[in-house]
C-alpha positions in Angstrom: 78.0 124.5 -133.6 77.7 128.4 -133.1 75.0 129.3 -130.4 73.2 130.9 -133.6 73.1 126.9 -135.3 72.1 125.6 -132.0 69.0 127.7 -131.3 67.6 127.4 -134.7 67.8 123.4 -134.2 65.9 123.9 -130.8 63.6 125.9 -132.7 63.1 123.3 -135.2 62.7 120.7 -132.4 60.5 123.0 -131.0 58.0 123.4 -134.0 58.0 119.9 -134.8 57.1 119.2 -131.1 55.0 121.6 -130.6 52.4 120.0 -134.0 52.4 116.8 -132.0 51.7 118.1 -128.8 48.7 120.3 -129.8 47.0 116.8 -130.5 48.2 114.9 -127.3 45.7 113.7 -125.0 45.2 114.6 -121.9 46.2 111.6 -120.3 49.3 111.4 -122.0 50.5 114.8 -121.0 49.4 114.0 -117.5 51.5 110.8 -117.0 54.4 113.3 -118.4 53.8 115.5 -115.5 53.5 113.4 -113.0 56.5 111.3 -114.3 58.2 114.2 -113.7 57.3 114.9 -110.4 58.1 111.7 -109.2 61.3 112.0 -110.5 61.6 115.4 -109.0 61.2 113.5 -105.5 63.6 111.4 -106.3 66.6 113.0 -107.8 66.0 116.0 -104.5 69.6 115.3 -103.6 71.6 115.6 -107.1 69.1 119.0 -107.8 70.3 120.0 -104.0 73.6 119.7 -104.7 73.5 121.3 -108.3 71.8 124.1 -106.2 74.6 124.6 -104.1 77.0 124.9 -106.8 74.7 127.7 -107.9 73.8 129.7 -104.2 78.0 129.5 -103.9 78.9 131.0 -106.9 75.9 134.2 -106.3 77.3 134.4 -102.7 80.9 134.9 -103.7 79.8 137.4 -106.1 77.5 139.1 -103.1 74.6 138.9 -104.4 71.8 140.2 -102.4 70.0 138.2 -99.9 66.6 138.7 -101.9 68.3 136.6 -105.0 70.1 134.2 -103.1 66.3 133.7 -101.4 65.0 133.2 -105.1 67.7 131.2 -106.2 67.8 128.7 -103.0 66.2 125.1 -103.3 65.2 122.8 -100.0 63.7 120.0 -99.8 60.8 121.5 -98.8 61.1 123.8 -102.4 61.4 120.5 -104.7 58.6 119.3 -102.7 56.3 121.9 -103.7 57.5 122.2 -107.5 56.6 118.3 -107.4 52.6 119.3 -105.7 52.4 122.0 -108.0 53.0 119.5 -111.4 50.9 117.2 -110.1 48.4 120.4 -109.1 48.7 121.4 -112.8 47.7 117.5 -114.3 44.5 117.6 -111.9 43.5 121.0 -114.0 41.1 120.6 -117.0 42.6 120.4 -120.1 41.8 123.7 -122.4 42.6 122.7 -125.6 39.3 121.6 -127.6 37.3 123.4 -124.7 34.6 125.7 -126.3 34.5 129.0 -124.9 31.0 130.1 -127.1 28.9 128.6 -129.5 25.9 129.6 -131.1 23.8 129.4 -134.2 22.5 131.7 -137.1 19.3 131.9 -138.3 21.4 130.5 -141.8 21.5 127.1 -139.5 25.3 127.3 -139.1 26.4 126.6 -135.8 29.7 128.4 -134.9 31.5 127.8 -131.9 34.8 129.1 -130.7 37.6 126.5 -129.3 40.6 127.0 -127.5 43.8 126.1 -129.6 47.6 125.6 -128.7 49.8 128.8 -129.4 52.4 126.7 -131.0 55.9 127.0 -129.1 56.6 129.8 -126.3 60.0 130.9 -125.5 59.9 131.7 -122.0 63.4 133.9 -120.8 63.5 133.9 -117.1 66.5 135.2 -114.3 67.1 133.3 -111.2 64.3 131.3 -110.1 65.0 127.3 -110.8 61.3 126.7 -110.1 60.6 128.4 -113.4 61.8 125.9 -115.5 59.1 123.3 -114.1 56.5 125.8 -113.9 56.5 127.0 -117.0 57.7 123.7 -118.7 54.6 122.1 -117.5 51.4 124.7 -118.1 53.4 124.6 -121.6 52.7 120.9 -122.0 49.5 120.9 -120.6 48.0 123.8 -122.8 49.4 122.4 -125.7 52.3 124.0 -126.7 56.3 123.5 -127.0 58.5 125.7 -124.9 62.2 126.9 -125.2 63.5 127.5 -121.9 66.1 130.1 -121.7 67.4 130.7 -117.7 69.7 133.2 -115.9 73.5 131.8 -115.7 73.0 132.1 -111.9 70.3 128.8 -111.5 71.8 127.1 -114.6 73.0 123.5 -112.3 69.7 124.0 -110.4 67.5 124.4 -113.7 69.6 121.5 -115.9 68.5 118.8 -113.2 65.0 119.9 -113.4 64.8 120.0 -116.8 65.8 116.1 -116.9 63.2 115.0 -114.5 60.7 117.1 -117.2 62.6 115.4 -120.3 62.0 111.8 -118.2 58.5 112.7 -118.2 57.8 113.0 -121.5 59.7 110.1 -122.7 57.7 107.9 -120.3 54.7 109.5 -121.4 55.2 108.9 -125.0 56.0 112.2 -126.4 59.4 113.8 -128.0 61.8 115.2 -125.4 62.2 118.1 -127.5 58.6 119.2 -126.2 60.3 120.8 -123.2 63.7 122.0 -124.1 66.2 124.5 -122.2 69.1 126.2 -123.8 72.2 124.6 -123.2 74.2 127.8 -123.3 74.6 130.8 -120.9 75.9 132.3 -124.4 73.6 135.7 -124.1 73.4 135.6 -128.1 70.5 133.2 -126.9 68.4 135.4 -126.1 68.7 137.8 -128.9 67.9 134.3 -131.2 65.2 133.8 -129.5 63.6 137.5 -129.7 64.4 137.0 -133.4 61.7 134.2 -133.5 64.2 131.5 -134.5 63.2 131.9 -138.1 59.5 131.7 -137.2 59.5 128.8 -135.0 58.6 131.1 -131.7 55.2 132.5 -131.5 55.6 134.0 -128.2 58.6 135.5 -125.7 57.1 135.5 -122.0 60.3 136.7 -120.0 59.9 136.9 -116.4 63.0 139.1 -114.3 64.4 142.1 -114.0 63.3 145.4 -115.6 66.7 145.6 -117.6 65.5 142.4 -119.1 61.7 142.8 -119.8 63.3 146.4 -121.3 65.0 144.1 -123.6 62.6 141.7 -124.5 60.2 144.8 -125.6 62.6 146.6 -127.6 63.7 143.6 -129.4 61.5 141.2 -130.3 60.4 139.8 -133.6 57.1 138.2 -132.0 54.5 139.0 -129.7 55.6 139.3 -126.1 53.3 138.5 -122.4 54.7 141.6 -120.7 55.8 141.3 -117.1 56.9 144.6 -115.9 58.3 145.5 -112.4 55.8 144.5 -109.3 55.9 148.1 -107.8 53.1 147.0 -105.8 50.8 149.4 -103.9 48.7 149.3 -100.0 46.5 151.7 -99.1 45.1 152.0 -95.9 42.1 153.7 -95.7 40.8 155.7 -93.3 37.5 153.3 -92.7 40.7 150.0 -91.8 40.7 147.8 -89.0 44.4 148.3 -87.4 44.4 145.1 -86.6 43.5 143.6 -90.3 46.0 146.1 -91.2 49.1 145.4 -89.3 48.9 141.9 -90.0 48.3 142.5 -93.7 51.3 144.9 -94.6 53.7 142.9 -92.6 52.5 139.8 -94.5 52.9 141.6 -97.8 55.7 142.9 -97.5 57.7 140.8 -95.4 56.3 137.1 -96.3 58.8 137.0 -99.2 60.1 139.9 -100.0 61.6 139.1 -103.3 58.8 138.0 -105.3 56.8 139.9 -107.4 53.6 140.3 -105.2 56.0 142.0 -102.2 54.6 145.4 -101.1 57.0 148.4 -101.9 55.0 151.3 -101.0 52.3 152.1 -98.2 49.9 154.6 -98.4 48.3 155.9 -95.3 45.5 158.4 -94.9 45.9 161.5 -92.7 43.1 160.7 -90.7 44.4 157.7 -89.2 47.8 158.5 -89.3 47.7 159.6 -85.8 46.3 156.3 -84.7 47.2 153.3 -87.3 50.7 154.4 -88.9 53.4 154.0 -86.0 51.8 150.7 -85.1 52.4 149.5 -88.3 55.8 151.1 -88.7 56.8 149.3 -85.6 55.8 145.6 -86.6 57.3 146.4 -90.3 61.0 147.4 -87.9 60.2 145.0 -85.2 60.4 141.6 -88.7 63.5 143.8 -90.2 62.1 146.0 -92.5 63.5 149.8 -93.7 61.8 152.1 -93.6 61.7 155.0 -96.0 59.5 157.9 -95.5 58.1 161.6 -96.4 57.9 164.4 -94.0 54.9 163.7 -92.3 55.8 160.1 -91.2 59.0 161.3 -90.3 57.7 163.8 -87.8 55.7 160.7 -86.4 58.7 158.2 -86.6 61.8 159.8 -86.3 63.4 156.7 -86.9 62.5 156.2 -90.4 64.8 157.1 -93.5 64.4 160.0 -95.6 62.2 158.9 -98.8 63.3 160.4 -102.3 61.5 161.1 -105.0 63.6 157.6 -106.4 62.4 155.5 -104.2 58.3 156.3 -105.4 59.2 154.3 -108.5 61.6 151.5 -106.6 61.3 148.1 -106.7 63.1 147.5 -103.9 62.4 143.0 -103.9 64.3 143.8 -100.5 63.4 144.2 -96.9 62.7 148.1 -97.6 59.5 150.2 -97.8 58.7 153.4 -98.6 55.7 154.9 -97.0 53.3 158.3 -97.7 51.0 160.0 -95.6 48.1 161.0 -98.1 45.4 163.6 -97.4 42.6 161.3 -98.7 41.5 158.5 -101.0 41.9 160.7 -103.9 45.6 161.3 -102.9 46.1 157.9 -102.3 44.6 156.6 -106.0 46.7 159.6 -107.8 50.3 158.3 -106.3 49.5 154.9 -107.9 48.5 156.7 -111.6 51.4 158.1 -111.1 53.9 155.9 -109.8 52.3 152.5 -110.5 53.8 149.7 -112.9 50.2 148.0 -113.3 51.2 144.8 -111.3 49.4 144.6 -108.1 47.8 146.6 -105.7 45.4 146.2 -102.8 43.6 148.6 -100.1 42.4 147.9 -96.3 39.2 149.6 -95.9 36.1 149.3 -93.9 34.0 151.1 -96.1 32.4 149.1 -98.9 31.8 152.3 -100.9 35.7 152.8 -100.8 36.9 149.6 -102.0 34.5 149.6 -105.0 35.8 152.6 -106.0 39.4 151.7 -105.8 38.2 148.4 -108.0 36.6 150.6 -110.6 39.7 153.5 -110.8 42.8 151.4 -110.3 43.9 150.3 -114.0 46.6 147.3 -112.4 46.5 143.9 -113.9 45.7 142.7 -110.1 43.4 144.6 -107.1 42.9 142.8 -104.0 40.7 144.5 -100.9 41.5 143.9 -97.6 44.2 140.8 -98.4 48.0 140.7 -99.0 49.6 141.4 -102.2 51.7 138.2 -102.1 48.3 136.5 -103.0 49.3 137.6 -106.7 50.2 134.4 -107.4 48.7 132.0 -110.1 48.8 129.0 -107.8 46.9 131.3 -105.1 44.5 131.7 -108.0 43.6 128.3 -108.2 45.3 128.1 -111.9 47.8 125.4 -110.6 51.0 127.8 -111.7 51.5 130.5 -113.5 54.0 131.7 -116.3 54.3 135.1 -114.9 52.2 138.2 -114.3 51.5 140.1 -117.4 51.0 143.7 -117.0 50.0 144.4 -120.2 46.2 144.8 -121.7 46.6 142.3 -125.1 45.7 139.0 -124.8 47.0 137.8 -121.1 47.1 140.5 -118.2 47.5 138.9 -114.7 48.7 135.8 -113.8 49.7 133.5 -116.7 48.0 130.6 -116.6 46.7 127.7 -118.7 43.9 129.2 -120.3 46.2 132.1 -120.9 48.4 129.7 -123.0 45.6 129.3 -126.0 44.2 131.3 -128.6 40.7 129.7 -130.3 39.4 129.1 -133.4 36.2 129.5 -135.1 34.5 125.8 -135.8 31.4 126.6 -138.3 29.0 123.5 -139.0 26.7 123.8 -141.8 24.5 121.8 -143.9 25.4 123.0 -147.3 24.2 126.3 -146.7 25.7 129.2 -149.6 25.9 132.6 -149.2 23.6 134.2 -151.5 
């Protein structure tokens, strides 16, 4: 079969899947999850090894040590993909939950119910946890997925696919309710923006900006936008030094290849004096570049030489670019003008500053006086997430189960016409 003939019988699968699962029960989908976790723990080795197979091949091509970090499994990796299935079956189920309901003065009573999307192609690069994470909020909210991951975790996201697959045949429900593409071919991916002759209702690709650019320009179907995390910090000239120095070494350094990683500090003038070379000095001191404008260089010699590139950088790498503003104003305009609406978060004493950095910040995600690796949906309480949508239409922020419905009206009469 071509890889053309092969995705438009997943997408078939998919469809047919997707009408039985939007009338599963919840127990039923929650003995396929936690199936699968148990299997999860106990296939750890064969998904280590297959893991291995994948870090080797990324190594040899030199990849950077932020991808090989995304693409590594441990046991103590598996381990949490396991919790956070079993995290996901302790959440409420939403489909059937009512999100309003009234009545007119007619006597109908209308109500408005969550419902399944149908089947969601999710594309993702690198990260073998995806293909449990999103395999499972798909099940619980209802809806098939199509699973379409980078080259580079392909051993790694095969394996975890089976224990997902051993789930829902244990729980009772078709295979083909969870399916990844079983090609690298890259003619995937354009079958799947096509929509697989209907079959997709919606692409959620989580990677790189060359492939969200893609996904935008291409597709056929409506898309959950994850952008770039060019995440923001501003420290204000109200912060605790000591909040903030633990804070931006956290967010940028905790991980530095996730989406949530801080790529750009903001410091006002009137504690640069007093709070910036502190700070400078942890970020060196865990291994972090340093990139900086003229002030900060004349109070850290040390630092590189920012460009005007490296405003609009994603680094996911141990690097940091860093701006001495004049004020809160200064600090807000950089992130109109630089920001990619993912995540940004201040450090400030003054309540009347952080409410106003709430209020004029248009990102999908603010946080106030906490690290910006908290963007997380599990951090959220949501169990996992799908990705962070940047975008404003349905979904913006993490992508969660909720996230994964649309609703219908119900309308309950009692043979009332309209006159």
């Amino acid at each position: 079969m071509s890889t053309e003939e092969i995705m438009l019988a997943i997408g078939a699968e998919a469809k047919k899947a997707g009408q039985i699962l939007a009338r599963a029960h919840r127990a039923q989908k929650d003995k396929a999850l936690l199936e699968a976790a148990r299997l999860l723990r106990e296939r750890t080795a064969d998904i280590l090894e297959a893991n291995k197979i994948d870090v080797a091949a990324m190594e040899a091509k030199e990849a950077s040590a932020s991808f090989i970090d995304r693409l590594k499994l441990d046991g103590e990796r598996i381990e949490g993909i396991a919790q956070g299935l079993e995290a996901i079956a302790e959440l409420p189920d939403p489909v059937g939950g009512v999100i309003a309901h009234w009545e007119r003065p007619n006597g109908l009573k209308i109500s408005r119910v969550r419902t399944p999307l149908g089947v969601i192609g999710v594309i993702f690069e690198s990260r073998p946890n995806v293909t449990a994470d999103a395999g499972a909020l798909c099940l619980k909210s209802g809806n098939a997925s199509i699973l379409r991951g980078g080259s580079d975790s392909f051993n790694s996201s095969s394996l975890i696919h089976k224990c997902l697959e051993g789930g829902l045949v244990a729980a009772g429900l078709p295979k083909t309710a969870i399916q990844l593409v079983p090609t690298t071919d890259r003619a995937a991916v354009g079958a799947m923006l096509g929509g697989l002759n209907g079959a997709i209702n919606v692409i959620v690709p989580r990677g790189g900006k060359s492939l969200v650019a893609r996904v935008e320009a291409e597709a056929r179907v409506p898309v959950f936008a994850h952008l770039e995390g060019l995440c923001h910090m501003i420290i204000d000239k109200s912060a605790d030094l000591a909040m903030a120095r633990k804070v931006v070494v956290n967010a940028k350094m905790r991980r530095t290849g996730i989406c949530g990683s801080l790529e750009t500090l903001l410091v006002d003038r009137t504690v640069a004096d007093t709070h910036l070379l502190p700070i400078l000095e942890d970020l060196r001191d865990a291994g972090c570049e340093i990139r900086g404008d003229a002030g900060v260089k004349t109070l850290a010699p040390w630092v590189e030489d920012a460009t005007e590139e490296d405003w609009r950088t994603e680094y996911l790498d141990s690097i940091l670019s860093v701006r001495i503003v004049d004020d809160l104003d200064a600090a807000l305009q950089h992130i109109e003008d630089y920001s990619s609406n993912h995540t940004e978060a201040i450090i400030a004493d003054d309540a009347a500053a952080a409410e106003r950095f709430f209020n004029e910040v248009d990102s999908a995600i603010l946080l106030h006086n906490a690290s910006t690796q908290f963007a997380d949906g599990g951090e959220f309480g949501m169990g996992a997430e799908i990705g962070i949508a940047t975008g404003k239409m349905h979904a913006r922020g993490p992508v969660g189960l909720e996230q994964l419905t649309s609703f219908n009206y119900r309308v309950r009469g009692t043979g009332q016409a309209r006159p």
